[in-house]
C-alpha positions in Angstrom: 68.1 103.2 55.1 70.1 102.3 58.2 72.1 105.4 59.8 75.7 104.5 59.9 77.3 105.3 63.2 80.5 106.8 63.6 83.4 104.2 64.3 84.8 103.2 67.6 88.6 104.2 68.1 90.5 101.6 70.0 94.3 102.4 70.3 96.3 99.6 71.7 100.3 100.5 71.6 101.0 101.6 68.0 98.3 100.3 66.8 95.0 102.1 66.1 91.5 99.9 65.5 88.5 101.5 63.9 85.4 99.5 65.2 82.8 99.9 62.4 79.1 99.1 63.0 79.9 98.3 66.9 77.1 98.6 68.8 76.5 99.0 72.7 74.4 96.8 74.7 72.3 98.4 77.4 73.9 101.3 79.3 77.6 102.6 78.8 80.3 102.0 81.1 80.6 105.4 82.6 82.9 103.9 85.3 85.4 103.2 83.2 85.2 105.6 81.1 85.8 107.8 83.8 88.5 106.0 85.2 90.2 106.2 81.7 90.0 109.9 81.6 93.7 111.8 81.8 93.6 114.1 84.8 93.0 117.2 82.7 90.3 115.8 81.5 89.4 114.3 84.6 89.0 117.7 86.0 87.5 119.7 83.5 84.1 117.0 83.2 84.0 117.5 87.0 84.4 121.1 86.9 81.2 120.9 83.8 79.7 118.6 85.8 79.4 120.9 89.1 78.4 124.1 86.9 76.1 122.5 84.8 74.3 121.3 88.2 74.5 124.6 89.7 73.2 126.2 86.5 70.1 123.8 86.3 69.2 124.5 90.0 69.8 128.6 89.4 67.2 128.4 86.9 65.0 126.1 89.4 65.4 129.0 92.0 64.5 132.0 89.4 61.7 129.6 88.0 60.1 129.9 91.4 60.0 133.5 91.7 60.3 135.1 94.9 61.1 131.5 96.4 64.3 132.9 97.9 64.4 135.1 101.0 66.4 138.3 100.5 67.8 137.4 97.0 67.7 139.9 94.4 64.3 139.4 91.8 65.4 137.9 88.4 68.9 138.5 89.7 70.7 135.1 87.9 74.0 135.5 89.9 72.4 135.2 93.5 70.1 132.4 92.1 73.9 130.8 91.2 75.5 131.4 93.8 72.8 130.3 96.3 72.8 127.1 94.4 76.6 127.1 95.1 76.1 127.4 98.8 73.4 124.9 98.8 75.1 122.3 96.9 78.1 122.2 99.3 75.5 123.0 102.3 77.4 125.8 103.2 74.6 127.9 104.0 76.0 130.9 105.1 72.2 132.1 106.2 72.0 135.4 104.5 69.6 133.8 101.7 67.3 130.7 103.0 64.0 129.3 101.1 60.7 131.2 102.1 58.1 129.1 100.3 57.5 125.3 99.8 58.7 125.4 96.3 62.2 127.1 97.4 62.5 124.3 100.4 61.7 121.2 97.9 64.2 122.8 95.4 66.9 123.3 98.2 66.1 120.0 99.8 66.2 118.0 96.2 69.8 120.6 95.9 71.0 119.2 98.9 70.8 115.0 97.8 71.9 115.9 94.9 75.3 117.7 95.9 75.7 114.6 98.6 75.2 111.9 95.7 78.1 114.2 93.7 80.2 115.3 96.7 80.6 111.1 97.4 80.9 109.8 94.0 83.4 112.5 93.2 85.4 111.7 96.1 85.3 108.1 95.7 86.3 108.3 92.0 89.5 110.3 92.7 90.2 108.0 95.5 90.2 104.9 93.0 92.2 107.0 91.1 94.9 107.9 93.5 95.0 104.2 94.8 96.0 102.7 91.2 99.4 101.4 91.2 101.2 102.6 88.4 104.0 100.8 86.8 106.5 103.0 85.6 108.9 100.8 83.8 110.1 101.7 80.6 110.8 99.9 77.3 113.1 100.0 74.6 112.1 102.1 71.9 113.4 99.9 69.4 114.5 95.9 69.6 118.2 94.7 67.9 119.0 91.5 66.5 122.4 90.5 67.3 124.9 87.2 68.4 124.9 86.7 72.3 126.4 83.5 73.3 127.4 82.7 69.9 123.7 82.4 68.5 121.4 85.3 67.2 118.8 86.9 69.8 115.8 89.4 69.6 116.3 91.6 72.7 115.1 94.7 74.1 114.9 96.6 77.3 113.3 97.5 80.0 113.8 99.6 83.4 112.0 99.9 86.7 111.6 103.7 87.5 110.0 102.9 90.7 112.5 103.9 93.4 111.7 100.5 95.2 112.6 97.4 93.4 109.6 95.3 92.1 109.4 91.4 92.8 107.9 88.5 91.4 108.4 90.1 87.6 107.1 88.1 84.7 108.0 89.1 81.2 106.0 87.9 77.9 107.2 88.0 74.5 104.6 87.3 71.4 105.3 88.0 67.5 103.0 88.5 64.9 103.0 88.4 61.4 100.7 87.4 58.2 101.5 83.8 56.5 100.3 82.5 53.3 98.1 79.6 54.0 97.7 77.3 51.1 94.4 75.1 51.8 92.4 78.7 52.4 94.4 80.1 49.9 94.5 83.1 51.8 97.2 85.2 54.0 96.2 85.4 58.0 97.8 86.5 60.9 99.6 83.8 63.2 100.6 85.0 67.0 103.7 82.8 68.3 104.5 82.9 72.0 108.3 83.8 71.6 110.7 81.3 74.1 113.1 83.9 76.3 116.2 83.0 78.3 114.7 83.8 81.0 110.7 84.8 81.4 110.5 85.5 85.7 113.2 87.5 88.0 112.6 87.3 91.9 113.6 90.7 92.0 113.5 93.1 89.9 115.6 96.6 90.8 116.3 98.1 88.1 116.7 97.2 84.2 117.3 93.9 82.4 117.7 92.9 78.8 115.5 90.3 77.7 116.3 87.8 74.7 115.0 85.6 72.8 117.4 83.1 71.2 116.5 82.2 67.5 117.3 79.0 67.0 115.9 76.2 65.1 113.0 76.0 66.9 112.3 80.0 66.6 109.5 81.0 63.9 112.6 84.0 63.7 114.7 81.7 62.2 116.6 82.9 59.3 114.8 85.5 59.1 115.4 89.3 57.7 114.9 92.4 57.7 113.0 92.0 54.2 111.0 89.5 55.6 110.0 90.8 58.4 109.0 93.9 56.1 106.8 91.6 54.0 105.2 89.5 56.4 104.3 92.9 58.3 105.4 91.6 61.3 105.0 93.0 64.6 106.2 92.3 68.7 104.1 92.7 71.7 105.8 92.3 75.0 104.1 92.5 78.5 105.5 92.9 82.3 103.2 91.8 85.3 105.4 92.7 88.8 104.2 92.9 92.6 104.9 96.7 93.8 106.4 96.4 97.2 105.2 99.4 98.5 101.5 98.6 97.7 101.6 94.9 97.7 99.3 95.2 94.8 100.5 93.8 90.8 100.9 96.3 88.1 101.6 95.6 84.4 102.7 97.5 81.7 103.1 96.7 78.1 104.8 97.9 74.9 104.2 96.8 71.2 107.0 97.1 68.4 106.6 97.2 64.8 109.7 95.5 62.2 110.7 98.8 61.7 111.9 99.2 64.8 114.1 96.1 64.6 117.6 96.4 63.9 120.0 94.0 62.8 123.3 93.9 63.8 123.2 96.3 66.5 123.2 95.8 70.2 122.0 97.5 73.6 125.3 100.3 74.6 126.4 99.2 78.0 124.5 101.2 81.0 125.7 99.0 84.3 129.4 100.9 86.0 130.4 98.8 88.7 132.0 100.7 91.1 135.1 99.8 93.5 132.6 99.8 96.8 130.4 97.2 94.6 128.0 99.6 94.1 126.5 99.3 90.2 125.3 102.8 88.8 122.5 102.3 86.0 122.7 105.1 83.4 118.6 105.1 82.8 119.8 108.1 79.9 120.8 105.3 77.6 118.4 102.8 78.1 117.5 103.2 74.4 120.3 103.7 72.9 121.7 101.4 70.7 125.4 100.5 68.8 126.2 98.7 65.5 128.3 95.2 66.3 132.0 95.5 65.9 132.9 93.6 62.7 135.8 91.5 63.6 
C-alpha cells in the first residue's frame, strides 16, 4: 500500500489550497524557498545553519584526538569554538592544527565557511534589493450609483513616499455557474471592464470602478446571489518604482462577503487654499451607507 504524503499548503490571498498527492520532480527549490522565508525565519535557519556546521566540524576536531595544538583533550567547547574561528578564518593563533588530520579538517573548514560566508551574503543581498510595493487595498468593496449607474469599487493607496508611474490595475470575478450540457456547476473567471485600468502617475490613492452595466456579468445582481454563486474578486497592481526603476506588484483578493451594497468610500482628499490636497490614509477603509434621498 502506497504511503500517503502529507498535503501541500498553498495560501494565495484568502484563500488556502491543500495540494493532495503532489509530488516533486527532481530536487527542491531551495532558492526560493529561501527567498520566501520572513526575516525571522530567515535568521534563525542561518543561525541553525552556522551552529549545525560548527557542531559537525567540533566533533571532526575531537574525532581526531590530539589534532589540535594547545586545545584542551575531549574538551567540546575549544573543539567549538576553534571551529568558530576557523569557519570565519579568524585565526587568532593561540590553537592551530598539529597533524595532517587537524590541517585536512581545518582546510575542508575553511571552503566550507567561504561557500556559506558568499551564499549567505548573496541571499540577503537579493533580499534587500527586492522592491517592495507597499500599496494598500480596501478591506472591503461597495456597490453603489456613480454617474447615475451602479459600480463595484474599492481602493487602493501608494505608501511609498515617492509616487509610482506607469500603474496598471486588473479587476477579475469569480463565481460557480450551472452549466446545463455537463450538467454540472464550474467556476467561470470574467475579466471585469474598469473606468479606467492605467494612471501615468500614480501618488497616492485612487478609487477604481467597475460600471455594471448591460454588458457586466454583475448585472442585476445581489447580495443573495453573489452568496450563492460563491463568488469572489481578485484585483492586481503592477507599477514602475521610481526610486529603483524596477516594477513591483501587489495583489488583493475579496470574497462576496466583503461586498456591500449601498455604501460608498467616506471622502479622504481636503483640498487646501495653497492647492495643496491632504490624503487621510486613516480612512482609506472606511466606508458610509448612501444617503437615501
Amino acid at each position: 500500500m502506497r504511503k500517503s504524503r502529507p498535503p501541500v499548503t498553498i495560501r494565495s490571498g484568502k484563500i488556502e489550497f491543500l495540494r493532495t498527492n503532489s509530488r516533486h520532480h527532481g530536487w527542491p527549490d531551495f532558492y526560493r524557498t529561501v527567498l520566501s522565508l520572513t526575516w525571522p525565519r530567515f535568521g534563525l535557519a542561518v543561525l541553525a545553519l552556522y551552529l549545525g556546521i560548527n557542531l559537525l566540524f567540533a566533533v571532526a576536531y575531537l574525532l581526531g584526538g590530539n589534532c589540535i595544538a594547545e586545545m584542551t583533550p575531549g574538551s567540546f567547547p575549544s573543539a567549538f569554538f576553534f571551529s568558530v574561528q576557523t569557519l570565519s578564518t579568524v585565526g587568532f593563533g593561540h590553537l592551530y592544527p598539529a597533524t595532517v588530520y587537524g590541517n585536512a579538517v581545518t582546510t575542508l573548514e575553511i571552503v566550507v565557511g567561504m561557500f556559506f560566508t558568499a551564499v549567505v551574503t548573496g541571499l540577503i543581498f537579493v533580499r534587500f534589493s527586492r522592491p517592495i510595493a507597499r500599496l494598500i487595498f480596501s478591506k472591503t468593496m461597495v456597490i453603489c450609483n456613480f454617474g447615475g449607474k451602479p459600480c463595484l469599487q474599492l481602493r487602493v493607496a501608494n505608501q511609498q513616499h515617492q509616487p509610482m508611474v506607469e500603474a496598471e490595475f486588473r479587476l477579475m470575478m469569480i463565481r460557480r455557474e450551472w452549466v446545463i450540457e455537463e450538467d454540472d456547476d464550474v467556476r467561470r473567471f470574467y475579466s471585469l471592464k474598469l473606468d479606467f485600468d492605467r494612471l501615468l502617475l500614480f501618488p497616492s490613492a485612487v478609487t477604481i470602478r467597475h460600471q455594471i452595466d448591460e454588458n457586466s456579468p454583475l448585472y442585476g445582481v445581489t447580495a443573495e446571489m453573489l452568496e450563492e454563486a460563491g463568488t469572489r474578486f481578485m484585483t492586481s497592481i503592477v507599477c514602475t518604482d521610481t526610486v529603483i526603476q524596477a516594477s513591483v506588484q501587489s495583489q488583493a483578493d475579496y470574497s462576496w462577503e466583503d461586498v456591500h451594497f449601498d455604501h460608498r468610500f467616506v471622502e479622504i482628499y481636503t483640498e487646501h487654499a495653497d492647492g495643496r490636497l491632504e490624503v487621510d490614509y486613516g480612512r482609506v477603509h472606511d466606508i458610509e451607507p448612501v444617503p437615501s434621498k
